[in-house]
C-alpha positions in Angstrom: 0.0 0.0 0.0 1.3 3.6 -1.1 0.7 6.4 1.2 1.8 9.1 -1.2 0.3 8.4 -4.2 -2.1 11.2 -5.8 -6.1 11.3 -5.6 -6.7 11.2 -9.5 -7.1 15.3 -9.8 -2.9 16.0 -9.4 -3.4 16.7 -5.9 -2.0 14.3 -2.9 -4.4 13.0 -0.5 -3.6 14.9 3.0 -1.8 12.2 5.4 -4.3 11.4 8.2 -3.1 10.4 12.0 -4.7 7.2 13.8 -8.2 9.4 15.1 -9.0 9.8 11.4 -8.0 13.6 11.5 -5.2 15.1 9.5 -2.1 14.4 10.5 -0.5 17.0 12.6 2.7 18.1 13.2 5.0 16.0 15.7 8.4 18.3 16.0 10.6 20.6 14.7 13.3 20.7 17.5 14.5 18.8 17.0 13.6 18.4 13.2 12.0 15.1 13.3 10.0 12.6 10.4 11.9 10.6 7.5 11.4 13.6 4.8 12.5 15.8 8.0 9.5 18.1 7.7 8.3 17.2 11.5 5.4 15.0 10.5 4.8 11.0 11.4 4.6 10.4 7.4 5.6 7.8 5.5 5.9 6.4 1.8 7.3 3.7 -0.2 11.2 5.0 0.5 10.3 5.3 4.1 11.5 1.0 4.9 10.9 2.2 8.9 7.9 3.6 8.7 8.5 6.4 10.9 5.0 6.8 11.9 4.4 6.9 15.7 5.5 10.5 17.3 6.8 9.6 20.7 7.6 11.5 23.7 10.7 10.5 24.9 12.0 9.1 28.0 15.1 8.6 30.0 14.4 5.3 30.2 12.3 4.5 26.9 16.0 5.7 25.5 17.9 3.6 27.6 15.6 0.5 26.1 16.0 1.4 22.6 19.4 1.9 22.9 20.1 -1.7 24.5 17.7 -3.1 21.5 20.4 -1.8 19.0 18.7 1.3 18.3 20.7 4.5 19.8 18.7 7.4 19.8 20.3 9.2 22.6 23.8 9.6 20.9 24.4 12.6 19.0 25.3 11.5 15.0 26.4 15.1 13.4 27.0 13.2 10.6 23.3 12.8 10.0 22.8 16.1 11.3 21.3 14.2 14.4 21.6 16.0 17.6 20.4 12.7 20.3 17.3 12.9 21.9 16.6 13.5 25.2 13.7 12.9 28.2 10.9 15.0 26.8 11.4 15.1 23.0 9.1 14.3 20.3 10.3 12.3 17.8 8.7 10.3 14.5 9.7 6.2 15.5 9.0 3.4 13.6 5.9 1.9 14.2 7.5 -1.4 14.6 10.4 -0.3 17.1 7.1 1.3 19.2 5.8 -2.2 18.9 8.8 -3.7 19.9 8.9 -1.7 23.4 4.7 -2.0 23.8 6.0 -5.6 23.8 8.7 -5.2 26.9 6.5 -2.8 28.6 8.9 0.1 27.8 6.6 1.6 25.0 6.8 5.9 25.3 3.3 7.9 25.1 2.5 8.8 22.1 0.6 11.8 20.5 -2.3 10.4 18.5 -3.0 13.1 16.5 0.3 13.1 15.3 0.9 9.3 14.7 0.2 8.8 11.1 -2.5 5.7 10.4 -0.2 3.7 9.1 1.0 2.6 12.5 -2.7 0.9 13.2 -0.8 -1.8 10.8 1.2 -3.1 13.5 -0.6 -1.6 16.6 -4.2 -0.9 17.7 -5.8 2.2 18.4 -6.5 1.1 22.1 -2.8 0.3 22.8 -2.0 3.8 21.3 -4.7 5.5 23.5 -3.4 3.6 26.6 0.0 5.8 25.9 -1.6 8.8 24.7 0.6 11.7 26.2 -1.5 14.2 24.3 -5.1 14.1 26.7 -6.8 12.5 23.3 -6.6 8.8 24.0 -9.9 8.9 26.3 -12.0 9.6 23.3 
């Protein structure tokens, strides 16, 4: 399934997040998303799917980073700057999964987690995270 392909009229169909709303804006400090725009989105170069905006934790970090994936070390190279306890940041839907799993899983801002996510997660495990005050609707 292609999330970027157009609507038939040259115009793209607007991304939508997991409540069926567009998809909002996760972070721009720092710059977050695979097309670094700060949106959740994804498409068919996006392998990750880096759909689920997170907010970070001191310990969600010091999970991911024992899993093999370091998000807390700065790579300049990438012009990545490390997160750190209170960041937003776009993660791949199946690394969310993978911490859900342990019972490390970070909350989550729904409106801002692109739908593609409800692939590998449902919505009530999202709401159970929601950091955003939307996950008792």
């Amino acid at each position: 399934m292609s999330y970027t392909n157009g609507n038939g009229n040259g115009h793209r169909p607007k991304p939508k997040n997991v409540l069926g709303g567009e998809l909002e804006m996760c972070c721009t400090d720092p710059m977050t998303g695979f097309y670094r725009d700060g949106y959740c989105r994804t498409g068919l170069d996006d392998t990750g799917r880096h759909t689920v905006c997170i907010r970070a934790t001191d310990e969600f970090l010091a999970f991911s980073k024992a899993a093999g994936n370091d998000l807390s070390t700065p790579m300049p190279q990438y012009a990545f700057p490390g997160l750190k306890e209170g960041d937003k940041w776009c993660l791949c839907m199946l690394r969310w999964r993978e911490a859900l799993d342990a019972g490390m899983a970070p909350q989550v801002y729904l409106a801002a987690t692109h739908e593609a996510a409800l692939t590998v997660v449902s919505l009530e495990d999202l709401k159970a995270h929601a950091a955003d005050g939307k996950g008792e609707k």
